[in-house]
PQR file with spaces between the fields and no chain letter, atoms N, CA, C, O and H, PARSE charges and radii, in Angstrom:
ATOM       1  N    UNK     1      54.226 -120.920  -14.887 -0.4000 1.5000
ATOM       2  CA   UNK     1      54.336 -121.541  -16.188 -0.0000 2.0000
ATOM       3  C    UNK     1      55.513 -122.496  -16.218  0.5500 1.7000
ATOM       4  O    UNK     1      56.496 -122.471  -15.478 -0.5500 1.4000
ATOM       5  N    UNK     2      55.264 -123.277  -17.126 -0.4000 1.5000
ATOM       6  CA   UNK     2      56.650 -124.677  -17.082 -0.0000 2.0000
ATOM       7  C    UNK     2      58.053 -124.145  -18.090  0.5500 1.7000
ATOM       8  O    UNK     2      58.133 -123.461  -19.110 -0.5500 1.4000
ATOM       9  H    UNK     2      54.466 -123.298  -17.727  0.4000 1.0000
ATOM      10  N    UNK     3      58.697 -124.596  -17.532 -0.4000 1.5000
ATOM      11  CA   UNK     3      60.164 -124.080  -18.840 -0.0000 2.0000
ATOM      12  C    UNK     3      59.779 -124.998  -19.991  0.5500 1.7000
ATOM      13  O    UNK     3      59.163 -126.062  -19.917 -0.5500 1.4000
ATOM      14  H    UNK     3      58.631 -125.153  -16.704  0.4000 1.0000
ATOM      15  N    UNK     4      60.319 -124.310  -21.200 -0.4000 1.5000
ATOM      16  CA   UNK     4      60.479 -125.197  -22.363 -0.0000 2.0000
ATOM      17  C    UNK     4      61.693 -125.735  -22.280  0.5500 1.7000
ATOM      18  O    UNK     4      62.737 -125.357  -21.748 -0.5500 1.4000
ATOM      19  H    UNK     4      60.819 -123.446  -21.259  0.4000 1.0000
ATOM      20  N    UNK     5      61.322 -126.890  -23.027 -0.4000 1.5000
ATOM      21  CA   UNK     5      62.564 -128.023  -23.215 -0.0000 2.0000
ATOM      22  C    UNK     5      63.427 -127.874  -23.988  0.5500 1.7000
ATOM      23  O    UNK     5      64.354 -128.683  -23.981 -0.5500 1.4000
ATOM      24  H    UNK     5      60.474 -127.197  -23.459  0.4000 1.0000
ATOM      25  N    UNK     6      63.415 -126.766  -24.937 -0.4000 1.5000
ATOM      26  CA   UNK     6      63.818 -126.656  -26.136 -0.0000 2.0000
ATOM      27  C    UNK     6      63.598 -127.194  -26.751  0.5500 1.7000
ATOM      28  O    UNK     6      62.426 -127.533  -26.911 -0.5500 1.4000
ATOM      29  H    UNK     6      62.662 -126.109  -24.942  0.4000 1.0000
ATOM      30  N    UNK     7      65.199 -127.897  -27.970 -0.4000 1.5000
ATOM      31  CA   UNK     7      64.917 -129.019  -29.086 -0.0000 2.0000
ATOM      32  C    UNK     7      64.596 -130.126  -28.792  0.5500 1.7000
ATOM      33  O    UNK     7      64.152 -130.856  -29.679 -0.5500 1.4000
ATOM      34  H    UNK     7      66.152 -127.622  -27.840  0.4000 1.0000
ATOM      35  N    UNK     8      64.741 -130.690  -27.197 -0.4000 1.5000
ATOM      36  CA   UNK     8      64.538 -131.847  -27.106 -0.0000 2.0000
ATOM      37  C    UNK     8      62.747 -132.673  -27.234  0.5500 1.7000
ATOM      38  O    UNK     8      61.761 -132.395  -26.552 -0.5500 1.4000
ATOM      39  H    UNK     8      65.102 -130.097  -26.477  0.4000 1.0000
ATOM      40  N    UNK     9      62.841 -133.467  -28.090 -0.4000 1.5000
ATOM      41  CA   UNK     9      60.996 -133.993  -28.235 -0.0000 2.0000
ATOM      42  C    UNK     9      61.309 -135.490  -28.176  0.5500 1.7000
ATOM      43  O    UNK     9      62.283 -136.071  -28.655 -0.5500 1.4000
ATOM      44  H    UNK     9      63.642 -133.693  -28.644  0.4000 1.0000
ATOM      45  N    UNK    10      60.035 -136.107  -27.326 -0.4000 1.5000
ATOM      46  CA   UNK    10      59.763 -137.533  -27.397 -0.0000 2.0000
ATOM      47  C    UNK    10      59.333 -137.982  -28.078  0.5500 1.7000
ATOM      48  O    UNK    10      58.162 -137.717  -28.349 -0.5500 1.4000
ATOM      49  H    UNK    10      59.244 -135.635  -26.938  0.4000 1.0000
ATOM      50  N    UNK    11      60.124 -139.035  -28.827 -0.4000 1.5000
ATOM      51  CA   UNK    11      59.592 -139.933  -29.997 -0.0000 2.0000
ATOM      52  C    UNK    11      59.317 -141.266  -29.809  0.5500 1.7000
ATOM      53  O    UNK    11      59.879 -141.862  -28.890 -0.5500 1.4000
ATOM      54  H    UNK    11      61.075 -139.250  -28.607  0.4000 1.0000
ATOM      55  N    UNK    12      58.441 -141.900  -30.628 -0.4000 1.5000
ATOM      56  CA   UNK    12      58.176 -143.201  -30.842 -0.0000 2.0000
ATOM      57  C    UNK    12      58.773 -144.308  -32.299  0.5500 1.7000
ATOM      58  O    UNK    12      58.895 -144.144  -33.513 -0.5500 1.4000
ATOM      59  H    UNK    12      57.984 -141.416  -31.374  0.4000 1.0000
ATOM      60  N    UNK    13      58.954 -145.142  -31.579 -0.4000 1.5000
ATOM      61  CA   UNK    13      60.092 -145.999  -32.285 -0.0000 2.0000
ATOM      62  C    UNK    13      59.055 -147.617  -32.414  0.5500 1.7000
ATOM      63  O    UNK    13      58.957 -148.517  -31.579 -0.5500 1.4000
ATOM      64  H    UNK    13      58.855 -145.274  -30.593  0.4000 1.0000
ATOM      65  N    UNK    14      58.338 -147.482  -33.929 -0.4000 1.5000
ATOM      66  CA   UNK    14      57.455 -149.175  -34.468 -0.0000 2.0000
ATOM      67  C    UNK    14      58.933 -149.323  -34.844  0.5500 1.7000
ATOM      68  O    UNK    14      60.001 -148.757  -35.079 -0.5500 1.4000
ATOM      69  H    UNK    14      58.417 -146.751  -34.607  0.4000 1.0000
ATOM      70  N    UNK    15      57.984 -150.945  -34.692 -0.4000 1.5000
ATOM      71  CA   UNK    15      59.157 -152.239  -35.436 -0.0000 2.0000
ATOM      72  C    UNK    15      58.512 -151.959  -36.814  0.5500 1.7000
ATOM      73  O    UNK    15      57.444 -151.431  -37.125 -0.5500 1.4000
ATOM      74  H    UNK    15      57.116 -151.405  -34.501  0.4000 1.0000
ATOM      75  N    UNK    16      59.511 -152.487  -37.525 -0.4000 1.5000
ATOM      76  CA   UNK    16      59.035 -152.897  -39.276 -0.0000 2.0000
ATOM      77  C    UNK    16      59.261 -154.126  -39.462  0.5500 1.7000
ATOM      78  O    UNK    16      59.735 -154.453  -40.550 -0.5500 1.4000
ATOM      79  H    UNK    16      60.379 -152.916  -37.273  0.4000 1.0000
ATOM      80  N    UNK    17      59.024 -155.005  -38.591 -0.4000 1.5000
ATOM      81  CA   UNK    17      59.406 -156.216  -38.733 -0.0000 2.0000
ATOM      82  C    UNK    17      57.667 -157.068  -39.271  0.5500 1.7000
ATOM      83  O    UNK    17      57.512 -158.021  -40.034 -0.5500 1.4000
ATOM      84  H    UNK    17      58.639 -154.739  -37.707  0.4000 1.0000
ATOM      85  N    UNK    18      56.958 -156.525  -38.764 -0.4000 1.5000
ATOM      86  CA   UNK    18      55.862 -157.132  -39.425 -0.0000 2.0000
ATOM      87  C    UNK    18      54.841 -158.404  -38.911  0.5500 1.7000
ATOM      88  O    UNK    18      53.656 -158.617  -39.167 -0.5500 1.4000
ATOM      89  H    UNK    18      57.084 -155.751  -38.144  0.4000 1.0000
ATOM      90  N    UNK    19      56.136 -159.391  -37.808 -0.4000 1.5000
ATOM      91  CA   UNK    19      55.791 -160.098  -37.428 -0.0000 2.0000
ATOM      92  C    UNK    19      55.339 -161.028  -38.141  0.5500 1.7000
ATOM      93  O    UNK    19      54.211 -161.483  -37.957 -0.5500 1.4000
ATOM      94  H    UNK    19      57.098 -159.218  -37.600  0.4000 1.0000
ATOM      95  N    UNK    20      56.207 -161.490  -39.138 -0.4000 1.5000
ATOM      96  CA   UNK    20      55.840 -162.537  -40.350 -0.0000 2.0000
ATOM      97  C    UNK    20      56.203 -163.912  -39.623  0.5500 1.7000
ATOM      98  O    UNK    20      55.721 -164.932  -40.114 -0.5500 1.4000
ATOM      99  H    UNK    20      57.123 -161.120  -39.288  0.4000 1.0000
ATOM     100  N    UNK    21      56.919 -164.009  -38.625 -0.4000 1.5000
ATOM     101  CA   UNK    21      57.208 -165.132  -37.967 -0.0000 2.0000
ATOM     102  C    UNK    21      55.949 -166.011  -37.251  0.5500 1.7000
ATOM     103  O    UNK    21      55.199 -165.528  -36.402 -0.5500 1.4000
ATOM     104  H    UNK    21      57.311 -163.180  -38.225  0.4000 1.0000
ATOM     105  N    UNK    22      55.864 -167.441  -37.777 -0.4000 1.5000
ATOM     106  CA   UNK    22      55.122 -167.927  -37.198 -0.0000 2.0000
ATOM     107  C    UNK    22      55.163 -168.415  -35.598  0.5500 1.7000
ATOM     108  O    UNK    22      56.109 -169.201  -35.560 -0.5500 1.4000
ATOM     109  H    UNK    22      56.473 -167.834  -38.466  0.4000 1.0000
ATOM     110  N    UNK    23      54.654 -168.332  -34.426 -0.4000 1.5000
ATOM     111  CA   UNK    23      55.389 -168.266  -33.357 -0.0000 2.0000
ATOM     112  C    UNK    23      54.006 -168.449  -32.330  0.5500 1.7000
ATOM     113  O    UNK    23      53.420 -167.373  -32.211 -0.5500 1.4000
ATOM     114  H    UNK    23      53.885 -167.694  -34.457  0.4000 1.0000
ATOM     115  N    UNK    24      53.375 -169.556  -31.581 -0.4000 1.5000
ATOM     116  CA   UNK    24      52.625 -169.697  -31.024 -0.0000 2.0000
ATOM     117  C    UNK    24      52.250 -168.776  -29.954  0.5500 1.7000
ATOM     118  O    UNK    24      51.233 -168.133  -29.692 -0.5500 1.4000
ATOM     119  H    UNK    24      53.851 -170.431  -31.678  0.4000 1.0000
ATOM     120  N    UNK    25      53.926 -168.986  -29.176 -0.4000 1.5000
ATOM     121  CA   UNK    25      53.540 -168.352  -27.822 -0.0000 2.0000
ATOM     122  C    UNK    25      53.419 -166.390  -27.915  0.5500 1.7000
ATOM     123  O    UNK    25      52.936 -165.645  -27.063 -0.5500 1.4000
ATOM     124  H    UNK    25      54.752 -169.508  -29.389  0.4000 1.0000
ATOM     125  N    UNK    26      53.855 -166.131  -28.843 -0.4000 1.5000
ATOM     126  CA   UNK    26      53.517 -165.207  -29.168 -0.0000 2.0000
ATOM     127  C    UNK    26      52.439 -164.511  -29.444  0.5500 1.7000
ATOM     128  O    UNK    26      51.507 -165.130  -29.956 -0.5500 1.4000
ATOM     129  H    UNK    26      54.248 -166.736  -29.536  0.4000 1.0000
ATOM     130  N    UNK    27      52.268 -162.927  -29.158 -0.4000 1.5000
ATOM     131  CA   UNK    27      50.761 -162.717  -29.595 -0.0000 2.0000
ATOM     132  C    UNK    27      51.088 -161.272  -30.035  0.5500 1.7000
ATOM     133  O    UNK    27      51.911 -160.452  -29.630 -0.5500 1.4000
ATOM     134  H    UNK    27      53.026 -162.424  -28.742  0.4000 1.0000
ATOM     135  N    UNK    28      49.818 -161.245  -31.358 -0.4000 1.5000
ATOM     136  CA   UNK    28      50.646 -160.632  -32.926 -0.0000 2.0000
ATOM     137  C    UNK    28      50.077 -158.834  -32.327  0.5500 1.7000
ATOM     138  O    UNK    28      49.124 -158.640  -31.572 -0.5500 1.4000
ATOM     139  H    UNK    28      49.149 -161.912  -31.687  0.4000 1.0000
ATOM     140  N    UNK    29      50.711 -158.068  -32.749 -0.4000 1.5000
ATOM     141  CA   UNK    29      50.537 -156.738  -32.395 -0.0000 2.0000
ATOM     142  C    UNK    29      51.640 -155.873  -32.891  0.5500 1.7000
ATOM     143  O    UNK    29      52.456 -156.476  -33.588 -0.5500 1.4000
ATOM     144  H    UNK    29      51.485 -158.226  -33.362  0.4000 1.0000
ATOM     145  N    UNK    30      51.867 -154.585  -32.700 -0.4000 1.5000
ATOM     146  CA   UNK    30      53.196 -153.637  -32.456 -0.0000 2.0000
ATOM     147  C    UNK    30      53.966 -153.517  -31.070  0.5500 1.7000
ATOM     148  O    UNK    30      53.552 -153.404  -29.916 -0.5500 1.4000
ATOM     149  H    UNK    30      51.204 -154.095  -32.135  0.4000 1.0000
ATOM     150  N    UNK    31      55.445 -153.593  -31.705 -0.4000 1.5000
ATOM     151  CA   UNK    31      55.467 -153.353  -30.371 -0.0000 2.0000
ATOM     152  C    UNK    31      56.562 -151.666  -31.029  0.5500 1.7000
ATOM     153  O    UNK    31      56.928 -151.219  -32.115 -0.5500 1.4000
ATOM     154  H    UNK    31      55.781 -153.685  -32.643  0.4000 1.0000
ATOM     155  N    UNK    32      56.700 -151.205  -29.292 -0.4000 1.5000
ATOM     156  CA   UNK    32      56.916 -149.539  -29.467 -0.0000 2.0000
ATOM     157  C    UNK    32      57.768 -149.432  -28.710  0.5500 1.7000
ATOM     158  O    UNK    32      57.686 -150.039  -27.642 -0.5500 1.4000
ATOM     159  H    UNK    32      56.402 -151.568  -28.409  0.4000 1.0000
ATOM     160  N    UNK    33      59.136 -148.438  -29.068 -0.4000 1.5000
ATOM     161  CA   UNK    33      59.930 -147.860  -27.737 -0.0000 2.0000
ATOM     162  C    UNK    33      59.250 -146.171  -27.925  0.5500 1.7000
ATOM     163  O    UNK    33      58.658 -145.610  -28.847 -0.5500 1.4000
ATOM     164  H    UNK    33      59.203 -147.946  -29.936  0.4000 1.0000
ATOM     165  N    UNK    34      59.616 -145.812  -26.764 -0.4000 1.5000
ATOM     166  CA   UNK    34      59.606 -144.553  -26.514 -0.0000 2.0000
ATOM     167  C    UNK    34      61.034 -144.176  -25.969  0.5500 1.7000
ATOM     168  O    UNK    34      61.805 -144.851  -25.288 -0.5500 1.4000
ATOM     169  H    UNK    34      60.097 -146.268  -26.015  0.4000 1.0000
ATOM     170  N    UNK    35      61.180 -142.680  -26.554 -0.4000 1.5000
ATOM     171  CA   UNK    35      63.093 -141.969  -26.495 -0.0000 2.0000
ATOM     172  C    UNK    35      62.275 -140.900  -26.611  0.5500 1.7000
ATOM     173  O    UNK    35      61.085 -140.586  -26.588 -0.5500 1.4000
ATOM     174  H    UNK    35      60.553 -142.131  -27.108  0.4000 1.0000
ATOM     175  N    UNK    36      64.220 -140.113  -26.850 -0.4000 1.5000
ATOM     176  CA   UNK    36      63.996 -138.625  -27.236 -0.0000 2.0000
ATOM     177  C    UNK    36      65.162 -138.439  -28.130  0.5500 1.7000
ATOM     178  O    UNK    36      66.114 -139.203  -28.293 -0.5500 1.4000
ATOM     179  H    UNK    36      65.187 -140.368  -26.869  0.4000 1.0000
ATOM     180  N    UNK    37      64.898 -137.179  -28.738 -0.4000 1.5000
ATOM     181  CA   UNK    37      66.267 -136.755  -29.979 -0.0000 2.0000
ATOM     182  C    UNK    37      66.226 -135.491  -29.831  0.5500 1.7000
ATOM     183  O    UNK    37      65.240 -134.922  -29.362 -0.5500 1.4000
ATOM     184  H    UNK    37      64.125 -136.559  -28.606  0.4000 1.0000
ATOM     185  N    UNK    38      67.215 -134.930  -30.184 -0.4000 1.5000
ATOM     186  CA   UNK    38      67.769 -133.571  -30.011 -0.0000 2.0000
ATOM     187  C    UNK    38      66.728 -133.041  -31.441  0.5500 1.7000
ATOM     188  O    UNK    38      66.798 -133.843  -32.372 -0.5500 1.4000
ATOM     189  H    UNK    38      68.016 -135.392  -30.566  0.4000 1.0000
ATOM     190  N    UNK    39      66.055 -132.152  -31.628 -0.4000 1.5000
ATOM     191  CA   UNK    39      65.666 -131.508  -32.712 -0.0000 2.0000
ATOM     192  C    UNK    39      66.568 -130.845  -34.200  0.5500 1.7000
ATOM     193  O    UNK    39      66.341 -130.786  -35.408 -0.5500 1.4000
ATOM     194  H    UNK    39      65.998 -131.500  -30.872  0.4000 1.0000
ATOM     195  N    UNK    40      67.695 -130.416  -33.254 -0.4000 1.5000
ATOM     196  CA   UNK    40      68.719 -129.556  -34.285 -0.0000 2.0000
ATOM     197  C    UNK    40      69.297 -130.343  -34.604  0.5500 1.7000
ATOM     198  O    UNK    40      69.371 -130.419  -35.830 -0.5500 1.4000
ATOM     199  H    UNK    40      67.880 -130.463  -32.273  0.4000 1.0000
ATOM     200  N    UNK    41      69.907 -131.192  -33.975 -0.4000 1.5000
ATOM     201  CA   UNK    41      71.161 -132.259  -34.465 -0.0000 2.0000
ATOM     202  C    UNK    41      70.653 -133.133  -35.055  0.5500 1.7000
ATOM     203  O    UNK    41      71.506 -133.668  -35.764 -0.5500 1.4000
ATOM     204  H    UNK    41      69.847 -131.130  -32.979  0.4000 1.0000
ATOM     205  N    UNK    42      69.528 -133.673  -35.177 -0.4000 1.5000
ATOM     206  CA   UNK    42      68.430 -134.799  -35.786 -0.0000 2.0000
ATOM     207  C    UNK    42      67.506 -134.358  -36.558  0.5500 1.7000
ATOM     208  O    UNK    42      66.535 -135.097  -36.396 -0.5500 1.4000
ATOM     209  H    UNK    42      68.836 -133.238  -34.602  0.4000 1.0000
ATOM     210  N    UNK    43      67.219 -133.362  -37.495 -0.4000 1.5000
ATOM     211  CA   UNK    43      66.417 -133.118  -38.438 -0.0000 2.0000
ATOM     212  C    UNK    43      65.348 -134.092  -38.886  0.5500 1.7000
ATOM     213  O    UNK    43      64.182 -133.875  -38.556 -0.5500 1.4000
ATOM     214  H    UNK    43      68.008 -132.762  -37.627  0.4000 1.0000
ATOM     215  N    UNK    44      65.763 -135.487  -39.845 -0.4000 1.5000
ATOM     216  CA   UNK    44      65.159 -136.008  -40.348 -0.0000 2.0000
ATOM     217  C    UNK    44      64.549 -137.558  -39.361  0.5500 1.7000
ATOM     218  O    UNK    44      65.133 -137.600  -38.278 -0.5500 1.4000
ATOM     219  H    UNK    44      66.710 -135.664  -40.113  0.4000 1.0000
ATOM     220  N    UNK    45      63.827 -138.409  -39.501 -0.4000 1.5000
ATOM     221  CA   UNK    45      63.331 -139.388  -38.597 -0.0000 2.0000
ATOM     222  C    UNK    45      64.503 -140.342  -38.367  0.5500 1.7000
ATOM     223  O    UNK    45      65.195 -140.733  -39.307 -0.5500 1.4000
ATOM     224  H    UNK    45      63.353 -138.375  -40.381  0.4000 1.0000
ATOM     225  N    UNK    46      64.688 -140.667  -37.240 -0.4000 1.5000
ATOM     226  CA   UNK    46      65.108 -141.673  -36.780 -0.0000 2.0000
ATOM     227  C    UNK    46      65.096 -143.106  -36.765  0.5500 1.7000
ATOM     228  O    UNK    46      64.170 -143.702  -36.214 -0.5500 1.4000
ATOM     229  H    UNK    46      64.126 -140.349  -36.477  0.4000 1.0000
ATOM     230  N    UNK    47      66.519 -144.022  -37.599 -0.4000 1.5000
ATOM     231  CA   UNK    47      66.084 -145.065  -37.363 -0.0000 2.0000
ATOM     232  C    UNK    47      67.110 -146.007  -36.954  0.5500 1.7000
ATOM     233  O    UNK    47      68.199 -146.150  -37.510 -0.5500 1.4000
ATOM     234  H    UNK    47      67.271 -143.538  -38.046  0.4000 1.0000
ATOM     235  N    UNK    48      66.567 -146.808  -35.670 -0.4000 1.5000
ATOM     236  CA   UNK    48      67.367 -147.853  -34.900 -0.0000 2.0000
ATOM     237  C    UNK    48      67.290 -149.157  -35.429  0.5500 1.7000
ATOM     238  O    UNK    48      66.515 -149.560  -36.296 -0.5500 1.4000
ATOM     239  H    UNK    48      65.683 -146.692  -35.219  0.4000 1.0000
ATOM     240  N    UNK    49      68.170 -149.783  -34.821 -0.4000 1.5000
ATOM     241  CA   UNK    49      68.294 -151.416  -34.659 -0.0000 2.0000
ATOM     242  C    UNK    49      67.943 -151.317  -33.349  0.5500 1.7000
ATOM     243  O    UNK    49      68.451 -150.396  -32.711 -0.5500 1.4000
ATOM     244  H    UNK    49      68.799 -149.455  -34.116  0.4000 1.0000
ATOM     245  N    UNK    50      66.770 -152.468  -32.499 -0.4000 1.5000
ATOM     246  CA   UNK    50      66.667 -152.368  -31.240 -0.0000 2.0000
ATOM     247  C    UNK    50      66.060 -153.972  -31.342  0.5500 1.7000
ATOM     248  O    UNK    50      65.648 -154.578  -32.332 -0.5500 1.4000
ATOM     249  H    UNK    50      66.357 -153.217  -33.018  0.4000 1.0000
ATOM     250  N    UNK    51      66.193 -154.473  -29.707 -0.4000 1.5000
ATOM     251  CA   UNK    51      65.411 -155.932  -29.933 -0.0000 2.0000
ATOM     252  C    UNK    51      63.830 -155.837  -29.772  0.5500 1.7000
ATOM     253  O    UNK    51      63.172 -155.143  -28.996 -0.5500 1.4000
ATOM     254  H    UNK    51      66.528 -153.981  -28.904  0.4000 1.0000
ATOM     255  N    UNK    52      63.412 -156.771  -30.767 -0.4000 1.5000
ATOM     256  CA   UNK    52      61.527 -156.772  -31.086 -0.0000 2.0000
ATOM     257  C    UNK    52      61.234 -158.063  -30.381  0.5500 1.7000
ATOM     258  O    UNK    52      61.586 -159.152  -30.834 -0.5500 1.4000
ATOM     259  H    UNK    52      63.946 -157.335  -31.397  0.4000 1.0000
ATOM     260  N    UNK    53      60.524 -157.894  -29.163 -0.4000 1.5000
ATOM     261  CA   UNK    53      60.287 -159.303  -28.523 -0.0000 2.0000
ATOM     262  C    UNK    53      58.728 -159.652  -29.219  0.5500 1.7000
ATOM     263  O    UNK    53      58.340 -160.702  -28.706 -0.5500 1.4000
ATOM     264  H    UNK    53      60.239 -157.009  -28.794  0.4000 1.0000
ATOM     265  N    UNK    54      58.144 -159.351  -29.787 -0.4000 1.5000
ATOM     266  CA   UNK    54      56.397 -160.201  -30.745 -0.0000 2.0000
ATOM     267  C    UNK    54      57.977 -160.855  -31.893  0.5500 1.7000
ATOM     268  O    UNK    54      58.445 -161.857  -31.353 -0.5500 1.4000
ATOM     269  H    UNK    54      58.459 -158.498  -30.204  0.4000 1.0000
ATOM     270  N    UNK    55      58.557 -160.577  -32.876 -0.4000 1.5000
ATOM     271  CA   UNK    55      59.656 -161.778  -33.413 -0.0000 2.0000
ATOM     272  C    UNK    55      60.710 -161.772  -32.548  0.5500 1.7000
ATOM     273  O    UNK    55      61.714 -161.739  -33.259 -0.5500 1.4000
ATOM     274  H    UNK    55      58.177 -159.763  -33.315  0.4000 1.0000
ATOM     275  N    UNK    56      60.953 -161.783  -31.667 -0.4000 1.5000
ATOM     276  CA   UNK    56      62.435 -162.363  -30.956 -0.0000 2.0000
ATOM     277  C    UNK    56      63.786 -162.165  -31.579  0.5500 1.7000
ATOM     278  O    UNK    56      64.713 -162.974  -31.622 -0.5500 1.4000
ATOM     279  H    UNK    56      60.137 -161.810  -31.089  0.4000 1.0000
ATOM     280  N    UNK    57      63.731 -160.911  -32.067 -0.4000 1.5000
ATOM     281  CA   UNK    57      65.139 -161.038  -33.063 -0.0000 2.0000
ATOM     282  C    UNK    57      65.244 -159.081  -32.756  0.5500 1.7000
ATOM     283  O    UNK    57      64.410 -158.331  -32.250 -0.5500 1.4000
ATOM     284  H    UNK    57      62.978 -160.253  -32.033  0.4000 1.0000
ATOM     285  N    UNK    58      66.924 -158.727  -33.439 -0.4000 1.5000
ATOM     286  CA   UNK    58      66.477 -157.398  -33.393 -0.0000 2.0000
ATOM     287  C    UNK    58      66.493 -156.862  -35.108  0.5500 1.7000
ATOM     288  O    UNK    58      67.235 -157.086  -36.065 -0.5500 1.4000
ATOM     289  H    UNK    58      67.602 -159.336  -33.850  0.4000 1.0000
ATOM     290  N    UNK    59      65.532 -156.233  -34.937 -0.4000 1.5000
ATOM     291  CA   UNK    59      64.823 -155.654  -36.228 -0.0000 2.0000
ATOM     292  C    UNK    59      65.082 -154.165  -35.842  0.5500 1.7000
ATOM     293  O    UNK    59      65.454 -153.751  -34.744 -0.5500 1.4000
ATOM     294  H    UNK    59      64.929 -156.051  -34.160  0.4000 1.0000
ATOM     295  N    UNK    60      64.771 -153.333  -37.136 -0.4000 1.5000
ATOM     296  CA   UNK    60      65.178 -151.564  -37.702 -0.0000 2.0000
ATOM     297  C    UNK    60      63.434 -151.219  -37.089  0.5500 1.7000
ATOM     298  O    UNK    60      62.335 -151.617  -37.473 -0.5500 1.4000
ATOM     299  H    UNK    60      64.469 -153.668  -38.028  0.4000 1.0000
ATOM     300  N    UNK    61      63.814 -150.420  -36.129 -0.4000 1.5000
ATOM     301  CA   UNK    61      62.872 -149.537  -35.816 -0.0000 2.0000
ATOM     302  C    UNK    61      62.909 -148.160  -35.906  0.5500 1.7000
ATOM     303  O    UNK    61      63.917 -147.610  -35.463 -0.5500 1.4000
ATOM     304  H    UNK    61      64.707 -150.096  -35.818  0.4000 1.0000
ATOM     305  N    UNK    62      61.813 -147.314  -36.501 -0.4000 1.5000
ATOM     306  CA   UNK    62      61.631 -146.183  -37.743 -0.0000 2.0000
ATOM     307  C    UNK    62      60.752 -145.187  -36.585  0.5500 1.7000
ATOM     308  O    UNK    62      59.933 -145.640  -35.786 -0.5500 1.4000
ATOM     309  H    UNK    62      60.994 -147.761  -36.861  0.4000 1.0000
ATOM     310  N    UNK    63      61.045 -144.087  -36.682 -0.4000 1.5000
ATOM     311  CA   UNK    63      60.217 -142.947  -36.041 -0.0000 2.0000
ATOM     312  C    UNK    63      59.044 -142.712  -36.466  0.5500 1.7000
ATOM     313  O    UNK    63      58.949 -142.222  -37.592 -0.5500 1.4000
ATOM     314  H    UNK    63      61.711 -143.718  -37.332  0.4000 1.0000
ATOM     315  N    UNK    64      57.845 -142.987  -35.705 -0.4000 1.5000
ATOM     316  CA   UNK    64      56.758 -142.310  -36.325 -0.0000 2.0000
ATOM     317  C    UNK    64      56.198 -141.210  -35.507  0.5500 1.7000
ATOM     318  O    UNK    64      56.671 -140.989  -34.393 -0.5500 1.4000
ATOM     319  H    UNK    64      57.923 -143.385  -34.791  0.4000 1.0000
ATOM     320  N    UNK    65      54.990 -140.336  -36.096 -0.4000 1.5000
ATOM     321  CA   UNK    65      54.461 -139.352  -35.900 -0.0000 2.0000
ATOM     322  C    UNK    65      53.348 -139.662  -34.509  0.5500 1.7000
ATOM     323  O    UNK    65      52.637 -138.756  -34.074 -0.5500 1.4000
ATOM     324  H    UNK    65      54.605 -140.516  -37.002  0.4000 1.0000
């Protein structure tokens, strides 16, 4: 059988940026990080500043399920 990891769980990190930027070479979608967070020490969702290359800027990226 495998060990548990404990608190530690992998999360996913959308942009909320929306991609309102008009931008040719670009092509429109989500983009996603993948991490991890401690469970105990991090209770509630997680949210970063990270760079969003679909807008080229860095935008607040929010934990989802």
């Amino acid at each position: 059988m495998g060990k548990s990891k404990g608190a530690r769980i992998i999360i996913t990190l959308e942009c909320t940026c929306k991609n309102l930027s008009n931008t040719k070479k670009r092509s429109n979608g989500i983009f996603r990080y993948t991490s991890s967070k401690n469970r105990r020490n991090t209770p509630n969702r997680l949210e970063l500043n990270k760079f969003c290359r679909l807008c080229n800027s860095h935008a607040l990226f929010k934990e989802i399920k």
